[in-house]
C-alpha positions in Angstrom: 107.9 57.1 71.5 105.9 59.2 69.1 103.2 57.7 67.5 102.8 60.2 64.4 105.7 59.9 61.7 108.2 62.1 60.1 107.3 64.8 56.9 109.6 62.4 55.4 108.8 59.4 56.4 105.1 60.4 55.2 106.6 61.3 51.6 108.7 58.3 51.4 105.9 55.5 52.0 104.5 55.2 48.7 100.8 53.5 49.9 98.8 51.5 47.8 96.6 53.9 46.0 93.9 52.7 43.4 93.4 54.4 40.1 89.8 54.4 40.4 90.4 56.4 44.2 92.4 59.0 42.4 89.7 58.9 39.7 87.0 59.4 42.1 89.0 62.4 44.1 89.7 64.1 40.7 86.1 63.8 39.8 84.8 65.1 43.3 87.4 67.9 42.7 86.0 69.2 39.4 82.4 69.3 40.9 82.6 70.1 44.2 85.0 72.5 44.7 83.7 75.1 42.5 83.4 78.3 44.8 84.9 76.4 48.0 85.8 79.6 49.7 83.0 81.6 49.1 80.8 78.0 50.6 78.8 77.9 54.2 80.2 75.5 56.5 77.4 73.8 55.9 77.7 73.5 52.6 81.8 72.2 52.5 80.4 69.8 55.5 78.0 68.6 52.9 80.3 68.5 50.3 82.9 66.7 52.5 80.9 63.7 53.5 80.0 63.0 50.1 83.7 63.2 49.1 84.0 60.7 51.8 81.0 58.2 50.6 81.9 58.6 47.1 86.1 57.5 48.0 84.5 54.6 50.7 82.9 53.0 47.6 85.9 53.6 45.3 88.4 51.7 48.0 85.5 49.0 48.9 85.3 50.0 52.5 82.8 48.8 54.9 79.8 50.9 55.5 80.8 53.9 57.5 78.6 56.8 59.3 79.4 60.4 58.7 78.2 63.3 62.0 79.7 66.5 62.7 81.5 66.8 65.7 84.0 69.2 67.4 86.9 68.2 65.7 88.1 65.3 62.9 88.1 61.7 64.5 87.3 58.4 63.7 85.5 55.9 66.1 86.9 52.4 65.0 83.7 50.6 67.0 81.3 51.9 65.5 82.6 52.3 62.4 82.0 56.8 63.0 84.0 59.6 61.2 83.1 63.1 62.5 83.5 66.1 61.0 84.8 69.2 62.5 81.5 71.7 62.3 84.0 75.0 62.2 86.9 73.6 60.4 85.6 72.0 56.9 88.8 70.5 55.8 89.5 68.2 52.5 92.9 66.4 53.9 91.1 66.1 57.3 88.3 64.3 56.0 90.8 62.0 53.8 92.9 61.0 57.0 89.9 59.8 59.0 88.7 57.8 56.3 92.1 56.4 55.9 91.7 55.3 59.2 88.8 53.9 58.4 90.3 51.9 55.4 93.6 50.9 56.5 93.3 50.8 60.3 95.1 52.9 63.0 98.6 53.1 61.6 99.4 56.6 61.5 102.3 56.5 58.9 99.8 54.4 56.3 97.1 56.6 57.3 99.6 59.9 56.7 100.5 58.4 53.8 97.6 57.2 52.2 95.6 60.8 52.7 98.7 63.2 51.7 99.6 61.5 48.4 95.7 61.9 47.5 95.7 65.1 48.7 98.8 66.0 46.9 97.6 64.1 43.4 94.6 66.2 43.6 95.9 69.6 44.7 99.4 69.8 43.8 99.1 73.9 43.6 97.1 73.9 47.5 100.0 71.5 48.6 102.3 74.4 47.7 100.4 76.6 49.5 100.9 74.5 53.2 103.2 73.8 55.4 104.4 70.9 57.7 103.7 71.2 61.3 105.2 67.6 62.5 103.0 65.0 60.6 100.6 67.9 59.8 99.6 70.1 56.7 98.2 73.4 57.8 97.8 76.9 56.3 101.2 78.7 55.9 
C-alpha cells in the first residue's frame, strides 16, 4: 500500500489551519520574497528557516532545530528539519514542518503544507504540476 495520498485526496482534506499561520505566511511572503530568484542559496536557506521559526511559533509547536542537509527531511527524535543546500524550496520547507506539527501522517501533512502554500501563492500554484503527492516545476 502506498503511503503518500492522492492529488485529490490532498485537495479534499480541508486541515485545520489557523488564521494567525496564514497571517504569518502572508507576512513572511511580503518581506521575504522580494527578489527570490535573483537570491544565493544561501540567502533563500536563510530565508527559509526563518519562515519556518516564524510559522513554528504561529502553530505553538515544540522547539525545533533547523541544518542543511542533502535533501528535505524531518528527524522526529530529535525534533531536526533539514534543508536541502541545492534545492531552496518554500512548499518543501512547509511539509517538513508539518511533520513536525502534526506528526507522520502524510495526507495531513500533504494537506496542511499545500493549502498554505496554495493561500499564499495561488498564481506559483498555477505555475506547478502534480507528480503523485508532489508539486514540482511544470
Amino acid at each position: 500500500m502506498n503511503k503518500y495520498p492522492t492529488k485529490r485526496k490532498i485537495l479534499n482534506h480541508k486541515p485545520e489551519i489557523k488564521e494567525f499561520s496564514l497571517l504569518t505566511l502572508q507576512t513572511w511572503k511580503k518581506e521575504c520574497l522580494k527578489g527570490w530568484n535573483k537570491n544565493s542559496k544561501n540567502d533563500k536557506l536563510f530565508k527559509l528557516k526563518f519562515l519556518i521559526k516564524t510559522m513554528n511559533d504561529a502553530n505553538n509547536g515544540e522547539l525545533l532545530e533547523i541544518k542543511n542537509g542533502k535533501r528535505y527531511c524531518y528527524d522526529t527524535k530529535n525534533k531536526i528539519i533539514y534543508q536541502n543546500i541545492e534545492n531552496p524550496s518554500i512548499i518543501s520547507a512547509l511539509h517538513e514542518l508539518a511533520h513536525h506539527l502534526l506528526g507522520p501522517d502524510e495526507l495531513k501533512t500533504c494537506a496542511w503544507s499545500i493549502h498554505h502554500f496554495i493561500f499564499a501563492f495561488p498564481k506559483q500554484y498555477k505555475n506547478l504540476k502534480w507528480k503523485k503527492h508532489l508539486l514540482v516545476k511544470k
